[in-house]
ROGU-852199 format. One record per atom (N, C-alpha, C): residue number from 1; residue in three letters; atom name; x, y, z. Coordinates in nm, 4 decimals, padded with zeros to 6 digits, always signed. Each point is the difference from the previous one (the first is absolute). Layout:
BEGIN
k;r;a;c1;c2;c3
NUM;ala;CA;X;Y;Z
...
//
This chain:
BEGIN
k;r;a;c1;c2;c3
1;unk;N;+02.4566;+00.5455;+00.4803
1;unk;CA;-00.1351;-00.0393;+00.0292
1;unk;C;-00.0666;-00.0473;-00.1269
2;unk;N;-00.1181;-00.0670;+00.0319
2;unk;CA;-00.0717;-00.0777;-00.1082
2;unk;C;-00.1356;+00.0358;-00.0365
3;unk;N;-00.0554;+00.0581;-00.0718
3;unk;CA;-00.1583;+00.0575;-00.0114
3;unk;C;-00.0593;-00.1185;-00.0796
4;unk;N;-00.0931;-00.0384;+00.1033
4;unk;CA;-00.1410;-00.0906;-00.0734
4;unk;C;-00.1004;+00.1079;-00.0251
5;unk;N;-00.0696;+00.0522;-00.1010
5;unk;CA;-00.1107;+00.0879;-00.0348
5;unk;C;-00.1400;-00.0621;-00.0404
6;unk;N;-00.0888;+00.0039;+00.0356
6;unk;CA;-00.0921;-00.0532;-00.0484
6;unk;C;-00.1226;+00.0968;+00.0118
7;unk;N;+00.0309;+00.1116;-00.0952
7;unk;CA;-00.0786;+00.0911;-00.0809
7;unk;C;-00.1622;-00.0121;+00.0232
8;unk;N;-00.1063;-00.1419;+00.0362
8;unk;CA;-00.1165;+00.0286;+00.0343
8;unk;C;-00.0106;-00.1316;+00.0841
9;unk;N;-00.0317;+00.0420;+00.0902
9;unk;CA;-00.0698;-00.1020;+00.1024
9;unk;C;-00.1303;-00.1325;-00.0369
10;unk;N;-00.0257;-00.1271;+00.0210
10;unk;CA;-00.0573;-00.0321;-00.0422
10;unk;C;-00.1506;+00.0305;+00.0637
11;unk;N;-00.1030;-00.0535;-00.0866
11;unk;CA;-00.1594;+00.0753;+00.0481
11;unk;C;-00.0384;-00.0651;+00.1195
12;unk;N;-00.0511;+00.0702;+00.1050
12;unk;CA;-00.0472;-00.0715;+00.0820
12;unk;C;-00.0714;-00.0839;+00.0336
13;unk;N;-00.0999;-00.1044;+00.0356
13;unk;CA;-00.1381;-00.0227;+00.0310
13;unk;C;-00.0562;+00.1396;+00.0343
14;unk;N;-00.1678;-00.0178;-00.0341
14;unk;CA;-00.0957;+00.0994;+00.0384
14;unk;C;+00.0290;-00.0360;+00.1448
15;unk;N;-00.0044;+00.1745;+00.0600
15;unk;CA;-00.0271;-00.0059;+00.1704
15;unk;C;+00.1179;+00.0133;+00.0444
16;unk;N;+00.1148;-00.0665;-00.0684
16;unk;CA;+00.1022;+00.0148;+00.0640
16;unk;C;+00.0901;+00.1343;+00.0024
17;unk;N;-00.0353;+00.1149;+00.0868
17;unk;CA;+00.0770;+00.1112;+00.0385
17;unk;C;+00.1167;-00.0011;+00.0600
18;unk;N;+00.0673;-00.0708;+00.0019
18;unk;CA;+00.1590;-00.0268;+00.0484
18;unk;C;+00.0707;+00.0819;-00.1073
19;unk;N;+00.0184;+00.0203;-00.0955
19;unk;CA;+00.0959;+00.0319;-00.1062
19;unk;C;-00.0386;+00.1778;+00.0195
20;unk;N;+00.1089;+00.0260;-00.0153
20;unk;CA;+00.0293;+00.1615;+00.0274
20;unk;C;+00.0032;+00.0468;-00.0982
21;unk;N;-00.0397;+00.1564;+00.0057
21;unk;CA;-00.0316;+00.0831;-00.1579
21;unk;C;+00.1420;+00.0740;-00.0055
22;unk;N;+00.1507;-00.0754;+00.0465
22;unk;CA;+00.0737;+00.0665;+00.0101
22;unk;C;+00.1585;-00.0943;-00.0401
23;unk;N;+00.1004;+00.0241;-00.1576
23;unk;CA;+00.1177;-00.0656;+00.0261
23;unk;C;+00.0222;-00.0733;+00.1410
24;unk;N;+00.0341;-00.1565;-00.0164
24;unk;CA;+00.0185;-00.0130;+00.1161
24;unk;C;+00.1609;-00.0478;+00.0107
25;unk;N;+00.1002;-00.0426;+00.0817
25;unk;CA;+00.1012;-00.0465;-00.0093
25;unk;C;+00.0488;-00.1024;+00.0840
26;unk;N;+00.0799;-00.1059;-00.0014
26;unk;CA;+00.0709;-00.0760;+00.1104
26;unk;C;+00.1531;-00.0218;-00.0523
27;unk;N;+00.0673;-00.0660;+00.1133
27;unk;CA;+00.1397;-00.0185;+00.0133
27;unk;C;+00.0133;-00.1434;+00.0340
28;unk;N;+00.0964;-00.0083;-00.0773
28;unk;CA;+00.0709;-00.1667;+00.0216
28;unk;C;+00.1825;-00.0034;+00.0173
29;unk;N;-00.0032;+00.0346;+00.1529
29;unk;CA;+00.1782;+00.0116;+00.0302
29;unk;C;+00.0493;-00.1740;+00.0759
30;unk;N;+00.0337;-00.0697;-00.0891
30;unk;CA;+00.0246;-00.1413;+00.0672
30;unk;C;+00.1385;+00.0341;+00.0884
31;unk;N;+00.0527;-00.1263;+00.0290
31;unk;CA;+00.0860;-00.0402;+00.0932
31;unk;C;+00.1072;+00.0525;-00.0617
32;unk;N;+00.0543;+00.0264;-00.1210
32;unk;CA;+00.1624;-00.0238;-00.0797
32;unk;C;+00.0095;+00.1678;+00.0446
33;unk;N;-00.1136;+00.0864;+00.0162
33;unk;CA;+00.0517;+00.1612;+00.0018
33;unk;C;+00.0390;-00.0393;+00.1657
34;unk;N;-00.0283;-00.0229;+00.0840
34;unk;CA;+00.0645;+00.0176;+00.1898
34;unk;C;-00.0669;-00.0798;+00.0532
35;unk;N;+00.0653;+00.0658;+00.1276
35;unk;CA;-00.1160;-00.0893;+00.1256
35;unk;C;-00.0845;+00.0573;+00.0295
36;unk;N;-00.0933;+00.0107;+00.1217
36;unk;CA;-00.1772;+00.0874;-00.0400
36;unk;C;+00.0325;+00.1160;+00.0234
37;unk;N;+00.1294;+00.0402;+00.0546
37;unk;CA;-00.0502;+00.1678;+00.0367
37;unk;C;+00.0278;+00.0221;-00.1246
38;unk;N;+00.1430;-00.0428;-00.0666
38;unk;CA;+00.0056;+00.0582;-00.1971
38;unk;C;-00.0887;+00.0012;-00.0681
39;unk;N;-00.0884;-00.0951;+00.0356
39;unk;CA;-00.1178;-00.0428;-00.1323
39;unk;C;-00.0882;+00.0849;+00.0423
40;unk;N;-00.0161;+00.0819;+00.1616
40;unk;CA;-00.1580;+00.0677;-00.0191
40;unk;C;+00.0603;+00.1312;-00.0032
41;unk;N;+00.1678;+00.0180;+00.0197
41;unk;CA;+00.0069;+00.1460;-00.0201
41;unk;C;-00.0221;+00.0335;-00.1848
42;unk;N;+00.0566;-00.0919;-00.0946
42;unk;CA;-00.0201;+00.0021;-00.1053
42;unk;C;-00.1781;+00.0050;-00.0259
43;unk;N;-00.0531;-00.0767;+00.0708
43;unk;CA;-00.1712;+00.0381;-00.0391
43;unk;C;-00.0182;+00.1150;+00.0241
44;unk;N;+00.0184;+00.0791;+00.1646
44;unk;CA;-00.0127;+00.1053;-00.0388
44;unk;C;+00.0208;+00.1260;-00.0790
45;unk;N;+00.0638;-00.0414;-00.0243
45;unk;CA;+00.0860;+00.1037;-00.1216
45;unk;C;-00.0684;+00.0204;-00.1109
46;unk;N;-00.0299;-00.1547;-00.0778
46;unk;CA;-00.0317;-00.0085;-00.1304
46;unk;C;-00.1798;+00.0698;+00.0433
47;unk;N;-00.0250;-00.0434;+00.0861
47;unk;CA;-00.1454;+00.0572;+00.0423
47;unk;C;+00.0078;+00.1532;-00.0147
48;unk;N;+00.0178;+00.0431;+00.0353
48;unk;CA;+00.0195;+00.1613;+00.0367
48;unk;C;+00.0388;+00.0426;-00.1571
49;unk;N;+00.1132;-00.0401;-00.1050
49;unk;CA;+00.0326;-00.0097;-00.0947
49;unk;C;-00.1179;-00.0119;-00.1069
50;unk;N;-00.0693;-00.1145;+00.0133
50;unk;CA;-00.1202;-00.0515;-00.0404
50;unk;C;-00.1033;+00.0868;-00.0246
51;unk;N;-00.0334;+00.0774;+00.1410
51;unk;CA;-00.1150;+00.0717;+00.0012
51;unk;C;+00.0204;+00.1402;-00.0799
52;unk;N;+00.0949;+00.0483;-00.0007
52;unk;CA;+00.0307;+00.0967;-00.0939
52;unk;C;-00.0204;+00.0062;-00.1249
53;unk;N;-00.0011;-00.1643;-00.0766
53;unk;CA;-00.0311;+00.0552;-00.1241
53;unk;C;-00.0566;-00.1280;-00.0406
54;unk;N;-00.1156;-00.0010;+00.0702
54;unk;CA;-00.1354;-00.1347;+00.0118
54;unk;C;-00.0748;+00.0768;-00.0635
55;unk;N;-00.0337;+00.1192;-00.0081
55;unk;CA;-00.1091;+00.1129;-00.0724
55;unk;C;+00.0545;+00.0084;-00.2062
56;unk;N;+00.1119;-00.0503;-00.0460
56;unk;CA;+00.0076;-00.0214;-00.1068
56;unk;C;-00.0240;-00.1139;-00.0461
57;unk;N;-00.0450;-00.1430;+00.0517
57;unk;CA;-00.1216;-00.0617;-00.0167
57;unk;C;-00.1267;-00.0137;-00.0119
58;unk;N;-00.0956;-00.0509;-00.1048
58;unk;CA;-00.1378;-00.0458;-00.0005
58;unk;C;-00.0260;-00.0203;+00.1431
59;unk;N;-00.1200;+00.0620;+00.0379
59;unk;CA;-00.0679;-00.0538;+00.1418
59;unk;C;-00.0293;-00.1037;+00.0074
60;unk;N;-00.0146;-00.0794;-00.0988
60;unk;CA;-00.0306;-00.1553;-00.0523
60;unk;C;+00.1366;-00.0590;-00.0105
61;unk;N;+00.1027;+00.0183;+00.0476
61;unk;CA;+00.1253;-00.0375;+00.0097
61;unk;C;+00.0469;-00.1051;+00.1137
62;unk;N;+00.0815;-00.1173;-00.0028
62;unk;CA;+00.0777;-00.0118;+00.1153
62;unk;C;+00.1335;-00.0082;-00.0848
63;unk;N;+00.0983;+00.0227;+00.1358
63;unk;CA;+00.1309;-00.0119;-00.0487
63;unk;C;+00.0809;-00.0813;+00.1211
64;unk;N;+00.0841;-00.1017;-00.0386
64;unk;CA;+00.0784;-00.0535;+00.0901
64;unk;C;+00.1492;+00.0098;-00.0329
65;unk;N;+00.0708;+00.0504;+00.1173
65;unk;CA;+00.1084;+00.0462;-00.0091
65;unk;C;+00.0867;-00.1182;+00.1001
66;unk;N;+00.0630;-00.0565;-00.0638
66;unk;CA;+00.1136;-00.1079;+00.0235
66;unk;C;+00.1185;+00.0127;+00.0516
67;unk;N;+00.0767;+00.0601;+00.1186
67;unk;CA;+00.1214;+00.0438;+00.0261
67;unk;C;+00.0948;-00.1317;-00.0356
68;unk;N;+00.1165;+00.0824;-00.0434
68;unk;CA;+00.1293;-00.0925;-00.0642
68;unk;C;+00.0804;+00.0207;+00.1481
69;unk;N;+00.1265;-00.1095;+00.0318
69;unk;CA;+00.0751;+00.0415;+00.0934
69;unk;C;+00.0578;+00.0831;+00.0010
70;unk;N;+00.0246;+00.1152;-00.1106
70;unk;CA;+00.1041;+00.1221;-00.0238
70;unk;C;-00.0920;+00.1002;+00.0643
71;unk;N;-00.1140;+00.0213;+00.0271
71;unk;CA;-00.1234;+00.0644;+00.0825
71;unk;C;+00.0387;+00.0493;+00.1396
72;unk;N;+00.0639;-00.1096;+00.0520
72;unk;CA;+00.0347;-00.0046;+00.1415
72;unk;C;+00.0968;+00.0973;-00.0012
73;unk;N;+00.1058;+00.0408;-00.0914
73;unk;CA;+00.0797;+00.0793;-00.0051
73;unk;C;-00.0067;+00.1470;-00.0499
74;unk;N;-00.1285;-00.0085;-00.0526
74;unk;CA;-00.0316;+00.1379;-00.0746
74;unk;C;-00.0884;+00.0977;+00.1108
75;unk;N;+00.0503;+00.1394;-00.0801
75;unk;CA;-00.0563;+00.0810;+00.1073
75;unk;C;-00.1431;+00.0199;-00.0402
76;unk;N;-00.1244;+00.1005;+00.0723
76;unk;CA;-00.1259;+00.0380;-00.0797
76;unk;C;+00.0144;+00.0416;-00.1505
77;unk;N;+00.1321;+00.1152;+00.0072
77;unk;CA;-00.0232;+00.0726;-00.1381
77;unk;C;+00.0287;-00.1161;-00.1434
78;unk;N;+00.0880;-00.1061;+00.0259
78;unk;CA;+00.0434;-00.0832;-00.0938
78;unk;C;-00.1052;-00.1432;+00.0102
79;unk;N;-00.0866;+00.0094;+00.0712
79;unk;CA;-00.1527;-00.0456;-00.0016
79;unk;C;-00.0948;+00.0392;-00.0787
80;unk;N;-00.0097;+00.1675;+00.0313
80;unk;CA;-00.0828;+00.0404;-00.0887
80;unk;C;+00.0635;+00.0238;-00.1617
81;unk;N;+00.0926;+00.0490;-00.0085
81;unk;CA;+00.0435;-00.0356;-00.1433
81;unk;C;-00.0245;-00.1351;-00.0261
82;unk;N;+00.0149;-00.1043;+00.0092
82;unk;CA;-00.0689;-00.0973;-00.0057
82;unk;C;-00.1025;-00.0593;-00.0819
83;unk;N;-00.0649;+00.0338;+00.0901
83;unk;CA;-00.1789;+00.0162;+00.0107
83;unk;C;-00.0192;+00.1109;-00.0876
84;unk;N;+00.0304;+00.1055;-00.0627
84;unk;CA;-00.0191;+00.0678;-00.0911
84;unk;C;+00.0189;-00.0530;-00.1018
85;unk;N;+00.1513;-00.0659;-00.0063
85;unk;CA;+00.0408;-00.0356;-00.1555
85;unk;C;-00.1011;-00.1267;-00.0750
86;unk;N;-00.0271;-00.0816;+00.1237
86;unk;CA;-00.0619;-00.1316;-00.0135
86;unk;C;-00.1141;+00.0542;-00.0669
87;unk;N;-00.1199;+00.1209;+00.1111
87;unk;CA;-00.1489;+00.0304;-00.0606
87;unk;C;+00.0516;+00.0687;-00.1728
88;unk;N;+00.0771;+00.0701;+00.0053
88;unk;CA;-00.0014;+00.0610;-00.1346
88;unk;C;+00.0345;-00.1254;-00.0880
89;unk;N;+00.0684;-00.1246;+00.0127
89;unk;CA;+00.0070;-00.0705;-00.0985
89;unk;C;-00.1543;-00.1102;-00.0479
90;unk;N;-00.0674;-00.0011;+00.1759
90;unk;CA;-00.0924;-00.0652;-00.0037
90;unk;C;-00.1274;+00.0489;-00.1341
91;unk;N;-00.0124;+00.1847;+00.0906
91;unk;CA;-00.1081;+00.0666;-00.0825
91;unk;C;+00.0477;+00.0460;-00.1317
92;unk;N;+00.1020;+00.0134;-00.0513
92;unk;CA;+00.0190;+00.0565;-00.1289
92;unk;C;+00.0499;+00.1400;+00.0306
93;unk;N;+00.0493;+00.0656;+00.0886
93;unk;CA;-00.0100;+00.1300;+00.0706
93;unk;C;+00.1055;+00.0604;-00.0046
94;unk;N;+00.0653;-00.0572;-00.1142
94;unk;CA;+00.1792;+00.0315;-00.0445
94;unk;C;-00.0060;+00.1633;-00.0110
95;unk;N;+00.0980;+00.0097;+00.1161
95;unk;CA;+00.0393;+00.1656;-00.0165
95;unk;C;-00.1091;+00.0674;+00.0289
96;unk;N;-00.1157;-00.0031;+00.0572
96;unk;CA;-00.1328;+00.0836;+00.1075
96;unk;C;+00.0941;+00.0598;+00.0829
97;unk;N;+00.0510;-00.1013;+00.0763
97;unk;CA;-00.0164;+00.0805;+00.1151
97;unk;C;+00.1810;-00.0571;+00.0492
98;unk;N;+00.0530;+00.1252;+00.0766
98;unk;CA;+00.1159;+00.0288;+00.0541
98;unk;C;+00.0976;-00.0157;-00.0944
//
């Protein structure tokens, strides 16, 4: 998988309350990982994956997570290793955590 991070959101217009006081995240699983049931069983996954450790982000955070075709083949736990190794290289977080 592929982490886009972008650490602060840009400022809103005045008035505009759309933007959440909360990390936010999306997924980008194209065509090369399956056909749609592969690609949304892989969303769900990375989702569920995702939300687990969306709280070691800035609330001022988004993060986009890019599935590779090797995704389609991986189970949750080799997802979330993943997604761990990626945030710890993102945040600096070498050796925190697990």
């Amino acid at each position: 998988m592929v982490l886009h991070y972008l650490p602060e959101r840009p400022e809103q217009p005045a008035g505009d309350a759309s933007s959440p006081a909360v990390a936010r995240a999306g997924f980008v699983v194209g065509k090369s990982v399956g056909n749609s049931v592969v690609r949304h069983r892989v969303t769900r996954r990375l989702r569920a994956v995702v939300r687990t450790e969306l709280d070691r982000l800035p609330t001022s955070a988004d993060l986009v997570v890019r599935a590779r075709p090797e995704a389609a083949a991986a189970d949750s736990a080799a997802l979330h290793r993943d997604l761990a190794a990626g945030l710890d290289r993102l945040l600096g977080d070498r050796g925190s955590r697990r």
